[in-house]
Structure formats: structure tokens, C-alpha cells
N, CA, C and O of each residue as an XYZ file, in Angstrom:
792
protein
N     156.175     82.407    170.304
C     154.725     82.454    170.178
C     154.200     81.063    169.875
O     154.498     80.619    168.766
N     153.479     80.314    170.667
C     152.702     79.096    170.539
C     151.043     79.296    170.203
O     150.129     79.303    171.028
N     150.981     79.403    169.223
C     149.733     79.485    168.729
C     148.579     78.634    169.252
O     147.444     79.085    169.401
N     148.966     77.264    169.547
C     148.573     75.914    169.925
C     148.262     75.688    171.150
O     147.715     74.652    171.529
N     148.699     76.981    172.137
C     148.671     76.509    173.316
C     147.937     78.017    173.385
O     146.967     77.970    174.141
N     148.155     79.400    172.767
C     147.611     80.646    173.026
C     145.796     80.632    172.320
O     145.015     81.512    172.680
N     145.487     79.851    171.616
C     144.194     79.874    171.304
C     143.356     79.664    171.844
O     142.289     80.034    171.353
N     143.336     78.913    173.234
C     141.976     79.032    174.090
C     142.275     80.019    175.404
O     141.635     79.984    176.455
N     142.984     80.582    175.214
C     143.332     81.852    176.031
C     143.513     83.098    175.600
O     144.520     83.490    175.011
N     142.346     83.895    175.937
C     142.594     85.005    175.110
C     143.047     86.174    175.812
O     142.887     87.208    175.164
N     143.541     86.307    176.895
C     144.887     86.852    177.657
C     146.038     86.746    176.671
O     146.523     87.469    175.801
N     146.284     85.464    177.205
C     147.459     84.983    176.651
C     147.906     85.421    174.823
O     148.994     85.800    174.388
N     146.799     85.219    174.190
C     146.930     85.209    172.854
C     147.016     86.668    172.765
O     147.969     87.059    172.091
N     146.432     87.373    173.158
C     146.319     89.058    173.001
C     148.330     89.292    174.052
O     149.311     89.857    173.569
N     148.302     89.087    174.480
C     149.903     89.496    175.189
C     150.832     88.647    174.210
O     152.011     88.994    174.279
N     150.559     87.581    173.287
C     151.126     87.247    172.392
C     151.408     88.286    171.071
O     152.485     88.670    170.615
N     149.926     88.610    170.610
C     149.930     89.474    169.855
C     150.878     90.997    169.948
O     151.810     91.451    169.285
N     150.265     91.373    170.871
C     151.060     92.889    171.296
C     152.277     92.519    171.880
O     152.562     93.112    172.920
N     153.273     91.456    171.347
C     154.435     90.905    171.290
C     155.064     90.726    169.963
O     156.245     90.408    169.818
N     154.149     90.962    168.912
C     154.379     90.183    167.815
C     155.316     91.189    167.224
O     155.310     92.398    167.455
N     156.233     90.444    166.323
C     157.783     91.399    165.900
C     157.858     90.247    164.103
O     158.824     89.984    163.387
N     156.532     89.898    163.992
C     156.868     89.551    162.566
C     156.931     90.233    161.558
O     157.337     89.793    160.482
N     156.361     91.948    161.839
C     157.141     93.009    161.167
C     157.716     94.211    161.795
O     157.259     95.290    162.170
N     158.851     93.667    161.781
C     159.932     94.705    162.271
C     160.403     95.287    161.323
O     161.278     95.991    161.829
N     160.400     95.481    160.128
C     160.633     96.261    159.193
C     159.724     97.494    158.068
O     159.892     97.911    156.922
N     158.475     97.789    159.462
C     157.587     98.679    159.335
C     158.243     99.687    159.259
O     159.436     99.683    159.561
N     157.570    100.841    158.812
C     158.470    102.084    158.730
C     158.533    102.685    160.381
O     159.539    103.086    160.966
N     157.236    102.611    160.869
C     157.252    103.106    162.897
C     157.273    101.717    163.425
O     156.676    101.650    164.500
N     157.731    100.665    163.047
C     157.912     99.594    163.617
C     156.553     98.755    163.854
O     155.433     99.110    163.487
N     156.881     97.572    164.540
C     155.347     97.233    164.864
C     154.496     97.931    166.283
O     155.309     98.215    167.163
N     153.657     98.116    166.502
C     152.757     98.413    167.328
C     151.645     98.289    167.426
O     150.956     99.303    167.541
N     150.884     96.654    167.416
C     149.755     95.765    167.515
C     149.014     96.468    168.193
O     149.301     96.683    169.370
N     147.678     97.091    167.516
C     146.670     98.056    168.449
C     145.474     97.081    168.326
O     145.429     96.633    167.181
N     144.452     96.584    169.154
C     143.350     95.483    168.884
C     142.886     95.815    170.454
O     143.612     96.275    171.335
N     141.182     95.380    170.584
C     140.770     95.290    171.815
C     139.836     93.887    171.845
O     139.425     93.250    170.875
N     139.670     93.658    173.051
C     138.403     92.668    173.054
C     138.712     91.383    174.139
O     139.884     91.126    174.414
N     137.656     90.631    174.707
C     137.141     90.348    175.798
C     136.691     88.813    175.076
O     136.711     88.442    173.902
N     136.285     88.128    176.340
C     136.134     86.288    175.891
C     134.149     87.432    175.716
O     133.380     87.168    174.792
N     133.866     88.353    176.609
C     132.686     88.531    176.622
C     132.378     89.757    175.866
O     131.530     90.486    176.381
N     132.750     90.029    175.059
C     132.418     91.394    173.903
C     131.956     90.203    173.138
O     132.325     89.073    172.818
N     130.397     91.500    172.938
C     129.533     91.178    171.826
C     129.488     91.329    170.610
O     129.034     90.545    169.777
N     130.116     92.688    170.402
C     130.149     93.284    168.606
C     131.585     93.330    168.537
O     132.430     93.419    169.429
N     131.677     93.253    167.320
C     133.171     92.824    166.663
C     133.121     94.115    165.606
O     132.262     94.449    164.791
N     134.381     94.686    165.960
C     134.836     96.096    164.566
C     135.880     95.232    164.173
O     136.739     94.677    164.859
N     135.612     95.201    162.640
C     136.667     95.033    162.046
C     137.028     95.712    160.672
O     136.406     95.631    159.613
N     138.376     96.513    160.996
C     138.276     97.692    160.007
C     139.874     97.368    159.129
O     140.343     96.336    159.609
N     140.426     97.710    158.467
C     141.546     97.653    157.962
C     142.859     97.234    158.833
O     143.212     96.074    159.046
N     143.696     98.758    159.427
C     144.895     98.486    159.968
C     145.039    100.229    160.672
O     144.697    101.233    160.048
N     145.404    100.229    161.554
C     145.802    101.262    162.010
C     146.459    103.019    161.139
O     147.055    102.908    160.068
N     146.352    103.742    161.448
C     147.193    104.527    160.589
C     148.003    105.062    161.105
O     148.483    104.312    161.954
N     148.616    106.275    161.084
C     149.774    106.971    161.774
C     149.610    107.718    162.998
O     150.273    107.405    163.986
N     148.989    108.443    163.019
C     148.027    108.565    163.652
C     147.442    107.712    165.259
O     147.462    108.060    166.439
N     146.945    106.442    164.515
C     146.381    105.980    165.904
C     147.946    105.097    166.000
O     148.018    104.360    166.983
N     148.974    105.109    165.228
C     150.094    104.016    166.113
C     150.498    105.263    167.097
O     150.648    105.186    168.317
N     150.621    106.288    166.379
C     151.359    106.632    168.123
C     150.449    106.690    168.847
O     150.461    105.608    169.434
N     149.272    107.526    169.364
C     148.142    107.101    170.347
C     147.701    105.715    170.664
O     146.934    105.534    171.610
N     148.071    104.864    170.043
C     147.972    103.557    170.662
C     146.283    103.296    170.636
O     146.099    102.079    170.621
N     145.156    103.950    170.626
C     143.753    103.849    170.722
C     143.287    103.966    169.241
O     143.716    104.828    168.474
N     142.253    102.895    168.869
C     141.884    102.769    167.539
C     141.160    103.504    167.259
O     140.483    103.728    168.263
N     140.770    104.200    166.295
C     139.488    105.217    165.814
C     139.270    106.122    166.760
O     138.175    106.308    167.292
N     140.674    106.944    167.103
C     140.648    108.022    167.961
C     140.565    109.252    167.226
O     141.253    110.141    167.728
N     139.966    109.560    166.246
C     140.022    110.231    165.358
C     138.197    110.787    164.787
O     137.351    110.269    165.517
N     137.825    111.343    164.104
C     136.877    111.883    163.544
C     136.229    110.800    162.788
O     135.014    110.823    162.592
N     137.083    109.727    162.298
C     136.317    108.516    161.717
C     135.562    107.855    162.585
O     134.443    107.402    162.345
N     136.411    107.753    164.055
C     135.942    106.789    165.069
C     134.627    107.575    165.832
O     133.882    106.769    166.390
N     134.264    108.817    165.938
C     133.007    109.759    165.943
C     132.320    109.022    165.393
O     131.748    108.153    166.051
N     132.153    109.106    164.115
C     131.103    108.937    163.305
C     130.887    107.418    163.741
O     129.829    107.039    164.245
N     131.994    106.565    163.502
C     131.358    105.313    163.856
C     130.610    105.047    165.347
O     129.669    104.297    165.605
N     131.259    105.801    166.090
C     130.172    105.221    167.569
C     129.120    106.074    167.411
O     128.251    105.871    168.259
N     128.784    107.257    166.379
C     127.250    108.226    166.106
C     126.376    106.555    165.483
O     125.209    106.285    165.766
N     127.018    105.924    164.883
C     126.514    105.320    164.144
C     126.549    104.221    164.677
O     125.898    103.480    163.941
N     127.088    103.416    165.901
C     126.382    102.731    166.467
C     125.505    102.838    168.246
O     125.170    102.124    169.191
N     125.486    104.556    167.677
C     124.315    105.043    168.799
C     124.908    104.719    170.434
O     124.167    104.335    171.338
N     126.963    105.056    170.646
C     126.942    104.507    172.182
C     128.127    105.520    172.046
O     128.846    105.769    171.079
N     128.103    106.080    173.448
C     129.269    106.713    173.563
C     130.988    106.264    173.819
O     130.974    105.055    174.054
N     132.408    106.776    173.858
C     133.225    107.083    173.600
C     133.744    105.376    175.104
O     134.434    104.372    175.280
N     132.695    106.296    175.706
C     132.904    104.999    177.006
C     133.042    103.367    176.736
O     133.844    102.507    177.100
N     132.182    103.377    176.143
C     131.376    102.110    175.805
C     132.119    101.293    175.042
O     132.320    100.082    175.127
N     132.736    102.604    173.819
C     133.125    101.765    172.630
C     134.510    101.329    173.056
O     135.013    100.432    172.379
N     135.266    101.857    174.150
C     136.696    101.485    174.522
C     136.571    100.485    175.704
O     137.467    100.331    176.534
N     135.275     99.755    175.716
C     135.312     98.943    177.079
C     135.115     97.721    176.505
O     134.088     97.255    176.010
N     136.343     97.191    176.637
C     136.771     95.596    175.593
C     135.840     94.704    176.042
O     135.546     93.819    175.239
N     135.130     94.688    177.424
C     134.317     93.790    177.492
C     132.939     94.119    177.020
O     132.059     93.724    177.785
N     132.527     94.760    175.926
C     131.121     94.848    175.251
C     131.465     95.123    173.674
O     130.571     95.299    172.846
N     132.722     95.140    173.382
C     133.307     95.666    172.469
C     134.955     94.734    172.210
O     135.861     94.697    173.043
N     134.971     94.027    170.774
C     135.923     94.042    170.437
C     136.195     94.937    169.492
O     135.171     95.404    168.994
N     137.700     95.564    168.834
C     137.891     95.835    167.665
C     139.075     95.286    167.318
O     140.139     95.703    167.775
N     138.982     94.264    166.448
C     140.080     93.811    165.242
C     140.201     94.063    164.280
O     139.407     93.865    163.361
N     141.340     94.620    164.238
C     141.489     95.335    162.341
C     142.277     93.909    161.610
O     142.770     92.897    162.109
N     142.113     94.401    160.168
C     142.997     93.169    159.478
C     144.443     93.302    159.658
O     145.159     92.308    159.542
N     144.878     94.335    159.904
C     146.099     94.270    160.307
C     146.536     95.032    161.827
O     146.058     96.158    161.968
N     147.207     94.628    162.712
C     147.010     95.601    163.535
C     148.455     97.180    163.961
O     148.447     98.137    164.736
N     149.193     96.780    163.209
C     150.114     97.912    162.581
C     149.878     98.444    161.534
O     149.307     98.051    160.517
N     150.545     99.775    161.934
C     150.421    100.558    161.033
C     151.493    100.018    159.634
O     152.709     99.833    159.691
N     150.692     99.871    158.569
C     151.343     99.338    157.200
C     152.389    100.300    156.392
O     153.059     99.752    155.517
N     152.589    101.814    156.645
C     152.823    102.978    156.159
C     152.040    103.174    155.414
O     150.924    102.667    155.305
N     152.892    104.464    154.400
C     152.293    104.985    153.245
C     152.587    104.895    151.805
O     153.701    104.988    151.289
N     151.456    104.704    151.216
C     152.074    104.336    149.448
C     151.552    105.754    149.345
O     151.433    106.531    150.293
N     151.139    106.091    147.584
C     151.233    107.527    146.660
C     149.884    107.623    146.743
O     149.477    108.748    146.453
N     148.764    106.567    147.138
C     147.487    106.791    147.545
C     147.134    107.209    148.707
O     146.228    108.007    148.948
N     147.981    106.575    149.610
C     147.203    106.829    151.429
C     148.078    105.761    152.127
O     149.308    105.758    152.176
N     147.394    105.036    152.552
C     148.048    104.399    153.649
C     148.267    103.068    153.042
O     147.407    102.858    152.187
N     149.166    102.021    153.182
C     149.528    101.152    152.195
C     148.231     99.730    152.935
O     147.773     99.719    154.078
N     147.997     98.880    152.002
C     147.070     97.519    152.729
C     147.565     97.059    154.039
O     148.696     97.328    154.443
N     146.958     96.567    154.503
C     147.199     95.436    155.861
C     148.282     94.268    154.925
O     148.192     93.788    153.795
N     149.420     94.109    156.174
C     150.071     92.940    155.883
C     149.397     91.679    155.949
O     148.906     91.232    156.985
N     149.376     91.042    154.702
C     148.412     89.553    154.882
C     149.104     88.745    156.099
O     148.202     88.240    156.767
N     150.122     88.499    156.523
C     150.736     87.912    157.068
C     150.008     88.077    158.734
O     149.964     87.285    159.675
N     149.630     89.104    158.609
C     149.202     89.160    160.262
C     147.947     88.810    160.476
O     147.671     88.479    161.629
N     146.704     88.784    159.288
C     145.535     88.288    159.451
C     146.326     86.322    159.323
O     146.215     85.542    160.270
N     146.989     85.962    158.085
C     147.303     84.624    158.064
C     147.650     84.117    159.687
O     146.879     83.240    160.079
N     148.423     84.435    160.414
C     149.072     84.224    161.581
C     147.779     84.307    162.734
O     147.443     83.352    163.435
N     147.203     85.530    162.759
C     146.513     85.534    164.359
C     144.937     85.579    163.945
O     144.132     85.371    164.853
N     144.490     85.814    162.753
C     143.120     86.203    162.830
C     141.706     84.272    163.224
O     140.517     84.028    163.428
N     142.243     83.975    163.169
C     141.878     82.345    163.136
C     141.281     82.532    164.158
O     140.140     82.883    164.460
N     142.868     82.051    165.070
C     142.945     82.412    166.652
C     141.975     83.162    167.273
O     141.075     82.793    168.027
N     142.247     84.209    166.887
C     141.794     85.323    168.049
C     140.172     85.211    167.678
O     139.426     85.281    168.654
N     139.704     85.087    166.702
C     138.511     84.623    166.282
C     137.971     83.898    167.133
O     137.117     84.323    167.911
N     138.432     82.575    167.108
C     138.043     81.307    167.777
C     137.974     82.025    169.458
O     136.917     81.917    170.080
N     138.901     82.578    169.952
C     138.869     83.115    171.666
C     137.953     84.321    171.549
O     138.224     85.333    172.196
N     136.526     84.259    170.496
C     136.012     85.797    170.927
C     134.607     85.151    170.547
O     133.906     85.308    169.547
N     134.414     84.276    171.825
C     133.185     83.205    171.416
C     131.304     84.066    171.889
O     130.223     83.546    172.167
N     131.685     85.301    171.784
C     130.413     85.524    172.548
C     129.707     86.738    171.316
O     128.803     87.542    171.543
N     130.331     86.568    170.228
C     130.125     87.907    169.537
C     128.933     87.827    168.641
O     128.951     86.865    167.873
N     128.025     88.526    168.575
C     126.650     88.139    168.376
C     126.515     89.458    167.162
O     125.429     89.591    166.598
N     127.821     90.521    166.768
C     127.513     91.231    165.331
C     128.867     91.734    165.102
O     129.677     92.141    165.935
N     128.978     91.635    163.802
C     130.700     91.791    163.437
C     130.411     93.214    162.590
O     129.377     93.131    161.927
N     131.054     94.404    162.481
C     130.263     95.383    161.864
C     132.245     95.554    160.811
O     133.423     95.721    161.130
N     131.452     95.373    159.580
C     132.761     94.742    158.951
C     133.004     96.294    157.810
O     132.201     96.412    156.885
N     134.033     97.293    157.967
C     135.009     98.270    157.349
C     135.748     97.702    156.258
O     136.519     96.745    156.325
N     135.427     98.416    155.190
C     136.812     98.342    153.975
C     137.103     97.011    153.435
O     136.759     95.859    153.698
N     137.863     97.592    152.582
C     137.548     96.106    151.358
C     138.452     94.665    151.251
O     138.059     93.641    150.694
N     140.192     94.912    152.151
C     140.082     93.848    152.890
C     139.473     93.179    154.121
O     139.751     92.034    154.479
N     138.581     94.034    154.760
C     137.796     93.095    155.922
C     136.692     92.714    155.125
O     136.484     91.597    155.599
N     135.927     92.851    154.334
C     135.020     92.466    153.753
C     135.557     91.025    152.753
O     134.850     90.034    152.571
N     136.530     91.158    152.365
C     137.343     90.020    151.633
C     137.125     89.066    152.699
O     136.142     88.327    152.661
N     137.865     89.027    153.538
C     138.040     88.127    154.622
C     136.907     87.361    155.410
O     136.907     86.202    155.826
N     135.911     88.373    155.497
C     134.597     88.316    156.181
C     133.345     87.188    155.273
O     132.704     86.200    155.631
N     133.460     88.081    153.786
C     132.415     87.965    153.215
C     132.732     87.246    152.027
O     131.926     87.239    151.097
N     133.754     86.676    151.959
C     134.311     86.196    150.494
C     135.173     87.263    149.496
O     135.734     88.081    150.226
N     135.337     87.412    148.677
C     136.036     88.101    147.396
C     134.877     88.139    146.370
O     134.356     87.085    146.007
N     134.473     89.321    145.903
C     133.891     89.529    144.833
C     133.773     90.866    143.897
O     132.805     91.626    143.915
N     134.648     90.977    143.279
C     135.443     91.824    142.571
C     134.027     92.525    142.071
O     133.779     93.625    142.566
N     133.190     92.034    141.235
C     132.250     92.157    140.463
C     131.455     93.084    141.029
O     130.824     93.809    140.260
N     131.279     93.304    142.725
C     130.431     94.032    143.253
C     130.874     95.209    143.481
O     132.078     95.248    143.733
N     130.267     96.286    143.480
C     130.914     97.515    143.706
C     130.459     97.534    145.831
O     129.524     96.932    146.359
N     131.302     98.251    146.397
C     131.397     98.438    147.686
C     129.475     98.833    148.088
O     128.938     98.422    149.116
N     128.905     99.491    147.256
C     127.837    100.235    147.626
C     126.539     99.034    147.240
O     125.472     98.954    147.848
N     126.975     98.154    146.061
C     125.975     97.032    146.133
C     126.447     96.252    147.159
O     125.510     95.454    147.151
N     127.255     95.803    148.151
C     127.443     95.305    148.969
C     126.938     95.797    149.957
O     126.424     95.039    150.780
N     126.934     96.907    150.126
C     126.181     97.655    151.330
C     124.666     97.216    151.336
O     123.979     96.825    152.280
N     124.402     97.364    150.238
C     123.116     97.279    149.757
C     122.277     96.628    150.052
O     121.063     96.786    150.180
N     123.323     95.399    150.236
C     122.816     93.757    150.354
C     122.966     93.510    152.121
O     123.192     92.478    152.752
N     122.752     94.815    152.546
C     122.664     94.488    154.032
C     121.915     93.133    154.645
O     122.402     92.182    155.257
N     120.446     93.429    154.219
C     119.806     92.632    155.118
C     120.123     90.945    154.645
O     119.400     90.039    155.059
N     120.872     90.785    154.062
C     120.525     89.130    153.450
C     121.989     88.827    154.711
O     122.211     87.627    154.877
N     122.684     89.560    155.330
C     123.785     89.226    156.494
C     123.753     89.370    157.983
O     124.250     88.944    159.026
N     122.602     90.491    157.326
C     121.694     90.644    159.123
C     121.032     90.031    159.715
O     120.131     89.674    158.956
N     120.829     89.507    160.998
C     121.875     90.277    162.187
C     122.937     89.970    163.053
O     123.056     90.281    164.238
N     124.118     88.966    161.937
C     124.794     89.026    162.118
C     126.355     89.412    161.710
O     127.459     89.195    162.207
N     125.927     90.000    160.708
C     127.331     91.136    160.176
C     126.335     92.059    159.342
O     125.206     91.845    158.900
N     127.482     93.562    159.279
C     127.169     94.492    158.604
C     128.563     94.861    157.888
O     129.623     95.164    158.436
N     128.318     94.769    156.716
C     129.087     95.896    155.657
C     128.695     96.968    155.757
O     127.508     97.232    155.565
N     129.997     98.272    156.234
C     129.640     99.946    156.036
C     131.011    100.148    155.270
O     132.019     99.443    155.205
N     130.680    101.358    154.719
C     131.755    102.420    154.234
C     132.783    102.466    155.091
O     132.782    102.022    156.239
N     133.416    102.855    154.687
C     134.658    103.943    156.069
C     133.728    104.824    156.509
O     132.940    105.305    155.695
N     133.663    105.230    158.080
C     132.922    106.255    158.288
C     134.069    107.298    158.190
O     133.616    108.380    158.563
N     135.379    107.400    157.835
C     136.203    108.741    157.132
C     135.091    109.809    156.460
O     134.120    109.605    155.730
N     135.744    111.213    157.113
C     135.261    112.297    156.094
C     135.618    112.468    154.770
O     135.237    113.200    153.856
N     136.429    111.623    154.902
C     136.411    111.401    153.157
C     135.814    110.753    152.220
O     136.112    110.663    151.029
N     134.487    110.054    153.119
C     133.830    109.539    152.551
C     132.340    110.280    152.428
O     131.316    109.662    152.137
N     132.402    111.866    152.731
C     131.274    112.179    152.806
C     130.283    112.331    151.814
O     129.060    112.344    151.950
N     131.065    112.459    150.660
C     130.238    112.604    149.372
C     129.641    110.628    148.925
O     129.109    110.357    147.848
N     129.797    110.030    149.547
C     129.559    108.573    149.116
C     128.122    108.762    150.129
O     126.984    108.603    149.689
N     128.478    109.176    151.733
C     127.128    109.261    152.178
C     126.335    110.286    151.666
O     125.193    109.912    151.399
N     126.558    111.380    151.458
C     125.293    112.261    150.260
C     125.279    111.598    149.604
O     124.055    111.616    149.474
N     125.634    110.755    148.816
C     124.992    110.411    147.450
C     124.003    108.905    147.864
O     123.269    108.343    147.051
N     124.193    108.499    149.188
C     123.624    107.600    149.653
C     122.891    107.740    150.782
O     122.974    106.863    151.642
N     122.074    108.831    150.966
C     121.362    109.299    152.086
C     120.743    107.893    152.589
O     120.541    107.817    153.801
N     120.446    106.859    151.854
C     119.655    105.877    152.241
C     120.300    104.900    154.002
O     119.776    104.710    155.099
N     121.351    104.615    153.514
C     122.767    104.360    154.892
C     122.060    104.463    156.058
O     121.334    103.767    156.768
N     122.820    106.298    155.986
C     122.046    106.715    156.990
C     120.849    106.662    157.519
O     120.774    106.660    158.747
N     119.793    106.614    156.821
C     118.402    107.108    157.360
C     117.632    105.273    157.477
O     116.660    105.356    158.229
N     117.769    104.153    157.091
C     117.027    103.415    157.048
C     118.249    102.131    157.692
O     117.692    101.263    158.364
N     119.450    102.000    157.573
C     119.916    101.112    158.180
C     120.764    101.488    159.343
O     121.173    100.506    159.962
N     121.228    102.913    159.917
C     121.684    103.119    161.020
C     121.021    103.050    162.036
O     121.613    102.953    163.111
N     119.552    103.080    161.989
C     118.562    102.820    162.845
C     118.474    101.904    163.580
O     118.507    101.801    164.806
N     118.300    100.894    162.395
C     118.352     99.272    162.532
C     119.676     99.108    163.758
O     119.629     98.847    164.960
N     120.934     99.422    162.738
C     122.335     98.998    163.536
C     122.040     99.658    165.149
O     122.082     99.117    166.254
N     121.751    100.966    164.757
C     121.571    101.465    166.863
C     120.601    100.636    167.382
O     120.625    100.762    168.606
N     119.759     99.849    167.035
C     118.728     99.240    167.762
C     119.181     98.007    168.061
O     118.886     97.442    169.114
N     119.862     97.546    167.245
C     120.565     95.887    167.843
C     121.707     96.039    168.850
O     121.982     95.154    169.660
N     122.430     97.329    168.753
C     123.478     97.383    169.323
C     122.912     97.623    171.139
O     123.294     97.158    172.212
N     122.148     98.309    170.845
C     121.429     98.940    172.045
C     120.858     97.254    172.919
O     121.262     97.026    174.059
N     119.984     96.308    172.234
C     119.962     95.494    172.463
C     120.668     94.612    173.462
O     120.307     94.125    174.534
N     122.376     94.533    172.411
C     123.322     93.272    172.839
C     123.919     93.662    173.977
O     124.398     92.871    174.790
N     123.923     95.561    174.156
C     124.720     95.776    175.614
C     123.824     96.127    176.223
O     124.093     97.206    176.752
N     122.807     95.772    176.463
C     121.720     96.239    177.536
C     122.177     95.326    178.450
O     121.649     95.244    179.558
């Protein structure tokens, strides 16, 4: 893997990636799931795969990934067509499982490719940023804030990144208790999105 020579090619760097064997000592091995185009506009960036989407190989093929394309107002089509759409997670294997859920993203794989692949995804005009290592990465580290004052603080990043929840059903009691989300900034988000792929 030549990093040096794969960074202004984002073919190349993506067939690098879904090559990558710097963890081979995953529990299902590695299996680099990521999409995206020199010409995708919005950027997902959510954690790391789970069990789930490593064997299906397709990211947010699941009831989470519903809610997120309800919530950026485009259908199933749209959201899997790398050229209007990237999605980079912080990690792109599945990490296994700890006694909570699913264990963090290996730092090692944002350290290694996230730079890169960054730099080859020059057209992206809204990064819609998942969970609390992409928000680390994205937005700085700030322990002090709780996830929901971060949300909060939408507009001071708009319109060009958004902090959301997990759209997981397990997060449904966070959206009842935050009807606001929904009703005053998903609007917003379907209206820009609608925008960038017109």
C-alpha cells in the first residue's frame, strides 16, 4: 500500500483500502465496507460497521439506515449511488463485540486512511457526522458536552456539517425526549440535501 502515490487517486486508494489486512486479527476478519466518488457531495460518517452489515457488505442496510435516508428525505437509490453520496465510517470493519455492544473503531484505520481518502473526496459540500468517535474526529474532543448539547449547537456548523444521534431504534427514547431534531432541523437537513443532488 503506497499511500503517497494512492492519494490523488481515489480508485486506486479505495482498491487499496478494500485490500487493507492491517487487521487480520478481527474476530470476522477484515472486510473494509466505505462508498464514495471524486463527485459525491454529502459525506456519512458514522462509526464502523457491525455484524450484520460485514456480512452484507452494504452500510446501513438495516432499520438504522431507514431512518437515516427518512431523514435525509432521498430514497434507498440515491443513498447507495457513490456518486452523490459518500459514506465513511471511522472504522471500516467490523471491530466485534465487547459486554456493551459492539466494540470502538480501530484508531489505526482512521490514523492510516482517513487523511487520504478525505483529501480524494474534493467535492463534498455536507458531512452529516454519527456517534461520538466521528464527532471526535470531525469536531474536536469535548468531553464536557453532552451528545444532545452538541446537537444543539447545530446551526453554528451549518451548512457544512451536521451532528445527529444514531438514527438506531435504540435511540428512540432520546428522539421523544427531543421532539425538537425532528421537527425543526430535519427539515432544514432535507432541504439542503435536496439542493446538492438536484
Amino acid at each position: 500500500m503506497s499511500l503517497s502515490n494512492s492519494a490523488g487517486n481515489l480508485d486506486v486508494l479505495l482498491e487499496d483500502i478494500r485490500a487493507c489486512k492491517l487487521c487480520e486479527d478481527l474476530p470476522l476478519g477484515p472486510n473494509p465496507i466505505l462508498q464514495g466518488s471524486e463527485s459525491s457531495k454529502i459525506l456519512i460518517c458514522g462509526q464502523a460497521p457491525g455484524r450484520i452489515t460485514h456480512h452484507k457488505g452494504i452500510p446501513f442496510d438495516d432499520p438504522s439506515g431507514k431512518r437515516l435516508r427518512q431523514w435525509l428525505g432521498i430514497d434507498r437509490e440515491t443513498f447507495y449511488d457513490a456518486k452523490k453520496l459518500a459514506i465513511v465510517p471511522m472504522g471500516f470493519c467490523f471491530p466485534g463485540t465487547g459486554k456493551g455492544g459492539d466494540l470502538p473503531p480501530r484508531p489505526i484505520c482512521a490514523q492510516t486512511w482517513r487523511g487520504p481518502l478525505l483529501e480524494a473526496l474534493p467535492n463534498i459540500e455536507l458531512t452529516v457526522i454519527i456517534g461520538q468517535y466521528a464527532i471526535d474526529w470531525h469536531m474536536g474532543k469535548d468531553r464536557k458536552q453532552r451528545l444532545t448539547d452538541r446537537v444543539l449547537a447545530w446551526e453554528e456548523h451549518w451548512p457544512e456539517r451536521l451532528i445527529t444521534p444514531h438514527p438506531s431504534p435504540r435511540n428512540l427514547r432520546w428522539l421523544k425526549n427531543n421532539p425538537w431534531f425532528e421537527s425543526d432541523v430535519i427539515p432544514v437537513l432535507q432541504s439542503r440535501v435536496k439542493m446538492l443532488l438536484a
